[in-house]
N, CA, C and O atoms as a Maestro MAE file, in Angstrom:
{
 s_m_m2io_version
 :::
 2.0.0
}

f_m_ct {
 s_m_title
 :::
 protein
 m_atom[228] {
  # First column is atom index #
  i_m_mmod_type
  r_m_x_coord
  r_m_y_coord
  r_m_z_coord
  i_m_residue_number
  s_m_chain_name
  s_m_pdb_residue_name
  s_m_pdb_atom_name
  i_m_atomic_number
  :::
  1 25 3.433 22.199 28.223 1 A "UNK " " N  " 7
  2 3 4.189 23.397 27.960 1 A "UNK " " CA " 6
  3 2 4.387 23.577 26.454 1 A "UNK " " C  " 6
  4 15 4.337 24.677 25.903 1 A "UNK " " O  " 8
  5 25 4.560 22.702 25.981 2 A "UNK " " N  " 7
  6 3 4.903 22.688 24.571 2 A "UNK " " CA " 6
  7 2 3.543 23.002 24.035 2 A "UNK " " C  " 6
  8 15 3.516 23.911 23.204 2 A "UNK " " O  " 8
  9 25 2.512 22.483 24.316 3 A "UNK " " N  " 7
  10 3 1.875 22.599 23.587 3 A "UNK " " CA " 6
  11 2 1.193 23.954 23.777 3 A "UNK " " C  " 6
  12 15 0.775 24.366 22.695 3 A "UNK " " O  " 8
  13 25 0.874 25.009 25.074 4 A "UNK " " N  " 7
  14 3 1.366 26.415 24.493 4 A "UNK " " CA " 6
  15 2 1.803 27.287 23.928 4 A "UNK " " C  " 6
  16 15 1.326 28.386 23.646 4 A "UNK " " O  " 8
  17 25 3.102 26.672 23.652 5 A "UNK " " N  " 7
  18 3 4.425 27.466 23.135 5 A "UNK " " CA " 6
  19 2 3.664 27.195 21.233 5 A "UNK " " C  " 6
  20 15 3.248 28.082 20.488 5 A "UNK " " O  " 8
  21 25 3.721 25.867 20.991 6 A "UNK " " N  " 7
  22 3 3.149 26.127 19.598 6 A "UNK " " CA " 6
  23 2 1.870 26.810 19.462 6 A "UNK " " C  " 6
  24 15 1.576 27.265 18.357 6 A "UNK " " O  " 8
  25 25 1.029 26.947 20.497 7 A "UNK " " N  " 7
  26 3 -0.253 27.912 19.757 7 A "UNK " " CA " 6
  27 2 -0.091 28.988 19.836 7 A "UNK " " C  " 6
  28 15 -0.869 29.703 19.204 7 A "UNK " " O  " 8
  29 25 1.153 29.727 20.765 8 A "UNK " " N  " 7
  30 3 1.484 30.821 20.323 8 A "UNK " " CA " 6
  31 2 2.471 31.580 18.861 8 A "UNK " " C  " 6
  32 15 2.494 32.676 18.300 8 A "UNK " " O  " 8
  33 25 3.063 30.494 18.741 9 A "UNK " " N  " 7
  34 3 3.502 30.324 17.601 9 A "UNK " " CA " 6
  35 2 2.639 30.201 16.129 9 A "UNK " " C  " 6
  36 15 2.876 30.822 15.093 9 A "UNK " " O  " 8
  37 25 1.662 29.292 16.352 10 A "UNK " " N  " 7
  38 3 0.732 29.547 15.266 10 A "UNK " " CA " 6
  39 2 -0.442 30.747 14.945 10 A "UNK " " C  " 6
  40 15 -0.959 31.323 13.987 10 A "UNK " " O  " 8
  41 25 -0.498 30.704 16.645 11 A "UNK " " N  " 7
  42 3 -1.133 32.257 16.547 11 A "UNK " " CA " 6
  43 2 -0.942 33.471 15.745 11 A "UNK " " C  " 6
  44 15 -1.724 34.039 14.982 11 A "UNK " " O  " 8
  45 25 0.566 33.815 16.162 12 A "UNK " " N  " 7
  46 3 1.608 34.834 15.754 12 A "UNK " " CA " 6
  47 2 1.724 34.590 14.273 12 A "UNK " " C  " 6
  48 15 1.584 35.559 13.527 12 A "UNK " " O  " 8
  49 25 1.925 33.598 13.850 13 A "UNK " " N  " 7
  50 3 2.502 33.135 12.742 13 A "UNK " " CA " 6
  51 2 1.156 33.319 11.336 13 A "UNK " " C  " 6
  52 15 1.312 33.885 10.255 13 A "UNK " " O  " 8
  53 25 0.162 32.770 11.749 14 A "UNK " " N  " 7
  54 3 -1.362 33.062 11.469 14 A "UNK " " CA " 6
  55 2 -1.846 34.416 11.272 14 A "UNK " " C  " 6
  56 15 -2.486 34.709 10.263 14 A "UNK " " O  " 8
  57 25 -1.654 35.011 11.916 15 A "UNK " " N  " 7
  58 3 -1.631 36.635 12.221 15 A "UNK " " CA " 6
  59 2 -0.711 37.765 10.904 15 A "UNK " " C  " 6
  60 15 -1.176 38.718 10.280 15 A "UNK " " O  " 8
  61 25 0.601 37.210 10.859 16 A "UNK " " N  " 7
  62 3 1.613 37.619 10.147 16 A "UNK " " CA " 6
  63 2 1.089 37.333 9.048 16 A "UNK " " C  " 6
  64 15 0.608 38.264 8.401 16 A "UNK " " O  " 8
  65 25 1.022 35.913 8.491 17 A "UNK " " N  " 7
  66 3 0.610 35.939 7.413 17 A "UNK " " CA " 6
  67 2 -1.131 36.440 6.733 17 A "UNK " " C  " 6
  68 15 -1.319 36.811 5.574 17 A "UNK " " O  " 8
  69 25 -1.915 36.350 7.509 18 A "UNK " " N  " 7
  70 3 -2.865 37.070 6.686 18 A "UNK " " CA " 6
  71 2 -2.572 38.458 6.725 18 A "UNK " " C  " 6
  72 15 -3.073 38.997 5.738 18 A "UNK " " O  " 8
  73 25 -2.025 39.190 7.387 19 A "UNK " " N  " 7
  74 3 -1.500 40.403 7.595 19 A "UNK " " CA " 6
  75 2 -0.659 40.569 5.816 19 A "UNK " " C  " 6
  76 15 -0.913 41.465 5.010 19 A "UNK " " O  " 8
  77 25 0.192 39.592 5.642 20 A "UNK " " N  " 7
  78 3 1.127 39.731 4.818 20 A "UNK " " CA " 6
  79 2 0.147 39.590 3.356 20 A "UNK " " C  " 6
  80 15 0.190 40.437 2.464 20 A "UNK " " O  " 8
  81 25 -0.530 38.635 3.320 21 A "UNK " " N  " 7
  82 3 -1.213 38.149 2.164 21 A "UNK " " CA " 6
  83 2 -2.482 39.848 1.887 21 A "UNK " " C  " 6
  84 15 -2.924 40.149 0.778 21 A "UNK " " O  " 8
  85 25 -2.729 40.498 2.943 22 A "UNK " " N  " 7
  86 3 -3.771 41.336 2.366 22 A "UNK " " CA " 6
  87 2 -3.622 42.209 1.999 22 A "UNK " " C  " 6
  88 15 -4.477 43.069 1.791 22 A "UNK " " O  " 8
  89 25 -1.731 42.308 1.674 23 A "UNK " " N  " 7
  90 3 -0.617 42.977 1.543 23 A "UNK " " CA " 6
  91 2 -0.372 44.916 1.950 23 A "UNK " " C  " 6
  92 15 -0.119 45.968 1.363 23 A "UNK " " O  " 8
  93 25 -0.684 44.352 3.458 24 A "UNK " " N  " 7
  94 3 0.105 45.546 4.564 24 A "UNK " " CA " 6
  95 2 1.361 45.404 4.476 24 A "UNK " " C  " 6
  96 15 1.943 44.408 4.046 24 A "UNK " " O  " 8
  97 25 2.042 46.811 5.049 25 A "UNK " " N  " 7
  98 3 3.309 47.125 4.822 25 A "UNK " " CA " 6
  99 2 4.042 46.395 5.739 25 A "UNK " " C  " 6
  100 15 3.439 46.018 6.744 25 A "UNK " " O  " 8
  101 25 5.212 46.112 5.615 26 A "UNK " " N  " 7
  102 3 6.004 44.782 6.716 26 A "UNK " " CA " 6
  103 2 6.319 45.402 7.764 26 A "UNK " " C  " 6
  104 15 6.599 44.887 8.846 26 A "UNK " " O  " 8
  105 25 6.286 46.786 7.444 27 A "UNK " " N  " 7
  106 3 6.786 47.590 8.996 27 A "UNK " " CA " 6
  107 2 5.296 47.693 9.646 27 A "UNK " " C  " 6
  108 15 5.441 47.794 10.864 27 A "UNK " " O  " 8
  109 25 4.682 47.698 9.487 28 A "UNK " " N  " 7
  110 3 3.280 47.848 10.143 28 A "UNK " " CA " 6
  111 2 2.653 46.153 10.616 28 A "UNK " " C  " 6
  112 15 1.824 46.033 11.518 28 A "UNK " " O  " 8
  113 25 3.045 45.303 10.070 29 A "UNK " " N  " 7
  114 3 2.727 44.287 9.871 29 A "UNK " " CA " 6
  115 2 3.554 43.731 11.860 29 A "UNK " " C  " 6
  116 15 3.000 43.359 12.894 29 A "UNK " " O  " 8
  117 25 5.127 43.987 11.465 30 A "UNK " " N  " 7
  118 3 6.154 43.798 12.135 30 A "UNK " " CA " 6
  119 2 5.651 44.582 13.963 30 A "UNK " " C  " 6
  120 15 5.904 43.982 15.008 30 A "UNK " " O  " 8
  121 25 5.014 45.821 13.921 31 A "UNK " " N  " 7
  122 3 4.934 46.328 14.537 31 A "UNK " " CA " 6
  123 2 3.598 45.527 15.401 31 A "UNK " " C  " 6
  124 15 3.761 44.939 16.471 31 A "UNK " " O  " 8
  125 25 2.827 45.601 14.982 32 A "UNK " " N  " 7
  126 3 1.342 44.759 15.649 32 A "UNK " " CA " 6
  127 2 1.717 43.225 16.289 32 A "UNK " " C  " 6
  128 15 1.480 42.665 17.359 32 A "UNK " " O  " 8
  129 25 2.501 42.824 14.917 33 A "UNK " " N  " 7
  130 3 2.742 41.070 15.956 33 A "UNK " " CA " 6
  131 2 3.728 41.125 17.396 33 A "UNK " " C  " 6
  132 15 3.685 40.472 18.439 33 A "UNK " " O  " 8
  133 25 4.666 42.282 16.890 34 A "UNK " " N  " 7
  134 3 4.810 42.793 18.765 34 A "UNK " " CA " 6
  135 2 4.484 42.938 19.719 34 A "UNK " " C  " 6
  136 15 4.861 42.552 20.825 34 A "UNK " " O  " 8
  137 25 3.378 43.800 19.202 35 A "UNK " " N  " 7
  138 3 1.848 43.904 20.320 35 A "UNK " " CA " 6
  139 2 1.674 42.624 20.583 35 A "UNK " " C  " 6
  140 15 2.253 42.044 21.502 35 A "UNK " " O  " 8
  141 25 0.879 42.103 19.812 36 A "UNK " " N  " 7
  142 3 0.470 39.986 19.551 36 A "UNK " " CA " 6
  143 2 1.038 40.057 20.830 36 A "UNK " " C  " 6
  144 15 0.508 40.346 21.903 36 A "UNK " " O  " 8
  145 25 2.118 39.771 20.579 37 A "UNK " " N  " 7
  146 3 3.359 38.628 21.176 37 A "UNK " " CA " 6
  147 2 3.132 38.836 22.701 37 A "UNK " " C  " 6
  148 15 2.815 38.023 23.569 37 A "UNK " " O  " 8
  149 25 3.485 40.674 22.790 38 A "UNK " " N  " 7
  150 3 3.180 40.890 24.598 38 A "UNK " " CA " 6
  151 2 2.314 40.810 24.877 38 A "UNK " " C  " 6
  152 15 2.174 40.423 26.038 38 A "UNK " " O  " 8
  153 25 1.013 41.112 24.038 39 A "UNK " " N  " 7
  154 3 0.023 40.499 25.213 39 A "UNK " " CA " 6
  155 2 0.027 38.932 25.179 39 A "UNK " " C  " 6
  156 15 -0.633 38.507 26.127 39 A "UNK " " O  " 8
  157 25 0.453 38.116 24.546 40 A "UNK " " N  " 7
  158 3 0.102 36.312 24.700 40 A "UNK " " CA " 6
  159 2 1.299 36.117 25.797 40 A "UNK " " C  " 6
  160 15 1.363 35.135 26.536 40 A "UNK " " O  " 8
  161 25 2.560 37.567 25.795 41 A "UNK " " N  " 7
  162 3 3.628 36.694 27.169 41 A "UNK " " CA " 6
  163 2 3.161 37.106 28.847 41 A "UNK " " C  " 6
  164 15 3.589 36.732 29.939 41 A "UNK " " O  " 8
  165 25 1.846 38.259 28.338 42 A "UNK " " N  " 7
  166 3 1.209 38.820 29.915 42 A "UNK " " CA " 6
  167 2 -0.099 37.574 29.907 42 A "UNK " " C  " 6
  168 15 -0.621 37.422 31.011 42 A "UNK " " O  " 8
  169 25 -0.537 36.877 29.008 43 A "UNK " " N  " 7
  170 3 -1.189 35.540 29.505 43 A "UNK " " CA " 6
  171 2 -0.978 34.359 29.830 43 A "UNK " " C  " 6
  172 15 -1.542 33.620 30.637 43 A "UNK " " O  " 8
  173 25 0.269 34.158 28.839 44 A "UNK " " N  " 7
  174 3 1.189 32.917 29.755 44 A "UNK " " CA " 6
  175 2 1.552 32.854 31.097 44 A "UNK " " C  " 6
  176 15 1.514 31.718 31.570 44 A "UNK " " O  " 8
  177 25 1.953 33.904 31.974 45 A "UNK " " N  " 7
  178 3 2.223 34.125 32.963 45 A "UNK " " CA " 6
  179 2 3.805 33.109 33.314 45 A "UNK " " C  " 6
  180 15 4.412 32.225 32.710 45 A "UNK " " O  " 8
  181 25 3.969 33.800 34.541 46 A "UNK " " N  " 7
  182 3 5.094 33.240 35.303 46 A "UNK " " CA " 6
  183 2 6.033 32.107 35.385 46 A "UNK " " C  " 6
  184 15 7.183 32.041 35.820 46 A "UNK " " O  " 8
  185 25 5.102 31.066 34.754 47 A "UNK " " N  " 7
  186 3 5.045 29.723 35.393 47 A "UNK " " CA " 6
  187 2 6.016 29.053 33.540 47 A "UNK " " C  " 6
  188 15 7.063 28.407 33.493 47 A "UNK " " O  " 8
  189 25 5.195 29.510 32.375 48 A "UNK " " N  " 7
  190 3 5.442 29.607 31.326 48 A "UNK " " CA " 6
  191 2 6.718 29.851 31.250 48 A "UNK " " C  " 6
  192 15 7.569 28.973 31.112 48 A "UNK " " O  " 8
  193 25 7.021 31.489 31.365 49 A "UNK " " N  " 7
  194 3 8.272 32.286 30.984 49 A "UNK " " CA " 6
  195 2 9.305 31.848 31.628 49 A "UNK " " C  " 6
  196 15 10.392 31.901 31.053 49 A "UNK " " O  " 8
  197 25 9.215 31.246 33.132 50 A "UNK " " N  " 7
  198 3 10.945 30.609 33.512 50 A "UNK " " CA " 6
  199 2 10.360 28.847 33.222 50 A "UNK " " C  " 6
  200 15 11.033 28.182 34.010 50 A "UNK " " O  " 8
  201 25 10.077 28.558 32.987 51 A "UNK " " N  " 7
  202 3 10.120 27.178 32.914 51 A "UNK " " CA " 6
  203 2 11.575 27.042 31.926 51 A "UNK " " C  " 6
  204 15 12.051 27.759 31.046 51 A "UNK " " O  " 8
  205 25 12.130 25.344 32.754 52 A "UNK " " N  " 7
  206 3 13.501 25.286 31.881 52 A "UNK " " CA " 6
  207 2 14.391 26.561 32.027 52 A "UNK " " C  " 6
  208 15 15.585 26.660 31.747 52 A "UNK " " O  " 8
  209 25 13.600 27.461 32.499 53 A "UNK " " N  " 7
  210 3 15.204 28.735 32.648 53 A "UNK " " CA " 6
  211 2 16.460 28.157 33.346 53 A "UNK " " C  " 6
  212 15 16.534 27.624 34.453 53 A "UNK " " O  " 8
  213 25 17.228 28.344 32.619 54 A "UNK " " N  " 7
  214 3 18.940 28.356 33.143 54 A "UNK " " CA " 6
  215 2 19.015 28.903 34.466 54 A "UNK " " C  " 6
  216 15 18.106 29.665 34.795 54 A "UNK " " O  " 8
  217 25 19.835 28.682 35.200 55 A "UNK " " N  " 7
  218 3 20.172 29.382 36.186 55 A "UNK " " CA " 6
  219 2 21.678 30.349 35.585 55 A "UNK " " C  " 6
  220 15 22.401 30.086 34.623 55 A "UNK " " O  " 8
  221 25 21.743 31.177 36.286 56 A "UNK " " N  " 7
  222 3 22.584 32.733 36.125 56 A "UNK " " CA " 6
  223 2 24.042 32.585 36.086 56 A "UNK " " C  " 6
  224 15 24.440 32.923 37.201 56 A "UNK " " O  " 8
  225 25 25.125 32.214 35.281 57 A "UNK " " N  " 7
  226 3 26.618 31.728 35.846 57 A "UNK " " CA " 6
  227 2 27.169 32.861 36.773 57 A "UNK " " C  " 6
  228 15 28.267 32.735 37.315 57 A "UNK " " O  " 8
  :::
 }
 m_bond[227] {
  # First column is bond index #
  i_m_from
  i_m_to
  i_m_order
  :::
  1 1 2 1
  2 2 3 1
  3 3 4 2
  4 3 5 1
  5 5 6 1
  6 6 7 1
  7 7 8 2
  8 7 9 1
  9 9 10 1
  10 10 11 1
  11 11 12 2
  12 11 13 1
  13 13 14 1
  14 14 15 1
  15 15 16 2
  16 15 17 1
  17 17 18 1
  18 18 19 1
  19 19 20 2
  20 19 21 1
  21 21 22 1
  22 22 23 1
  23 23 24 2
  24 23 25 1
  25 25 26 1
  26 26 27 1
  27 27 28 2
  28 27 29 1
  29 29 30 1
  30 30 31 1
  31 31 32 2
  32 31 33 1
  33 33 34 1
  34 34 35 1
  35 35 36 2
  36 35 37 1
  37 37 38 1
  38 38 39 1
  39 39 40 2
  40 39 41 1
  41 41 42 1
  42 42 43 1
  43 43 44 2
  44 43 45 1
  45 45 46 1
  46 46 47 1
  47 47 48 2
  48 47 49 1
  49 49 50 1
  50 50 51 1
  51 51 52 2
  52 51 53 1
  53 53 54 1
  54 54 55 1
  55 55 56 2
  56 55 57 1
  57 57 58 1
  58 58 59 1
  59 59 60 2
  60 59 61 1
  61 61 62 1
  62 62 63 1
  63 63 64 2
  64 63 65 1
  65 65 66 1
  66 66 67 1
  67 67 68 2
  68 67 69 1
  69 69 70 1
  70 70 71 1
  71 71 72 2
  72 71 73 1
  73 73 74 1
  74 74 75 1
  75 75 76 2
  76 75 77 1
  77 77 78 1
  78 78 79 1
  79 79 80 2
  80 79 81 1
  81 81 82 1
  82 82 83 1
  83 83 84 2
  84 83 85 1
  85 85 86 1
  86 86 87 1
  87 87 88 2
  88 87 89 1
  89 89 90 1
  90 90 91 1
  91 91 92 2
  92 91 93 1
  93 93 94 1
  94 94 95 1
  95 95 96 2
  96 95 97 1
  97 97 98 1
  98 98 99 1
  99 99 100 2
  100 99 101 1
  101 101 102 1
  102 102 103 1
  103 103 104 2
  104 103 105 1
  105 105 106 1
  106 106 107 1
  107 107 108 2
  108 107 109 1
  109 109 110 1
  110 110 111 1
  111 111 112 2
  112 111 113 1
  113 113 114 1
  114 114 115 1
  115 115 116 2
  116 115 117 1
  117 117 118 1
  118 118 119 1
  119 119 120 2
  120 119 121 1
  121 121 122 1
  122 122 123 1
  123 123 124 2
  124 123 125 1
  125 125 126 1
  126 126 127 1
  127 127 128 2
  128 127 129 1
  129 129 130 1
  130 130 131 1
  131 131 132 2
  132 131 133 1
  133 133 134 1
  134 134 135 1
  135 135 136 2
  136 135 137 1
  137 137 138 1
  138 138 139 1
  139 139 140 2
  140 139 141 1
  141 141 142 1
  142 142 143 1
  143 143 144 2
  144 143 145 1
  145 145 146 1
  146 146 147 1
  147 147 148 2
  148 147 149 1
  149 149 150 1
  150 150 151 1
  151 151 152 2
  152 151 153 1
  153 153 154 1
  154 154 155 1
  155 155 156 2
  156 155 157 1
  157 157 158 1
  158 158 159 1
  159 159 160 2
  160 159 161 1
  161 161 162 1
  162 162 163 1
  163 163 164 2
  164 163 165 1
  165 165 166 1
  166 166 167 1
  167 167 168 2
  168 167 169 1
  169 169 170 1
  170 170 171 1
  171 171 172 2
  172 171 173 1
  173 173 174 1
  174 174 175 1
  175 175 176 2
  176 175 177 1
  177 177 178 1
  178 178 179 1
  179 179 180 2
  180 179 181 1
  181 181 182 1
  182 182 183 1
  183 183 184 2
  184 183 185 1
  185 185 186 1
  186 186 187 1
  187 187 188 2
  188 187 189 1
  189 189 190 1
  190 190 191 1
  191 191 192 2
  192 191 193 1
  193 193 194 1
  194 194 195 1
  195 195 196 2
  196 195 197 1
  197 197 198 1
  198 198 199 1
  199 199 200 2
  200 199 201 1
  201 201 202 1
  202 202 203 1
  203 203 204 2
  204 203 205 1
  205 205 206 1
  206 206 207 1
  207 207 208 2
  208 207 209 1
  209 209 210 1
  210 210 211 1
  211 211 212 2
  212 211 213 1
  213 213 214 1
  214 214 215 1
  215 215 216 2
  216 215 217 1
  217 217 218 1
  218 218 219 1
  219 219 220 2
  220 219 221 1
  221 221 222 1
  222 222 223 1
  223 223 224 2
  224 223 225 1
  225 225 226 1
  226 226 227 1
  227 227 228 2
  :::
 }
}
């Protein structure tokens, strides 16, 4: 699990910064790794996203 969670993280993170370095605007920049993000949480699937979830008080 973990080791998902960091390649999405480096993914994202990877992404941002060459984004940042080829110096695009941060709102445009900000806007796409959003995109990123949902599509890597519609490939993680189910199993990913509640793992360790809390239960509801």
């Amino acid at each position: 699990m973990a080791g998902r969670l960091s390649r999405v993280h480096s993914t994202l993170l990877g992404r941002i910064s060459r984004a940042t370095a080829a110096g695009r605007r941060p709102a445009e920049v900000s806007r796409e790794a959003l995109v990123l993000l949902d599509e890597m949480e519609d490939v993680l699937g189910d199993k990913v996203l509640n793992y360790a979830r809390r239960a509801a008080e």
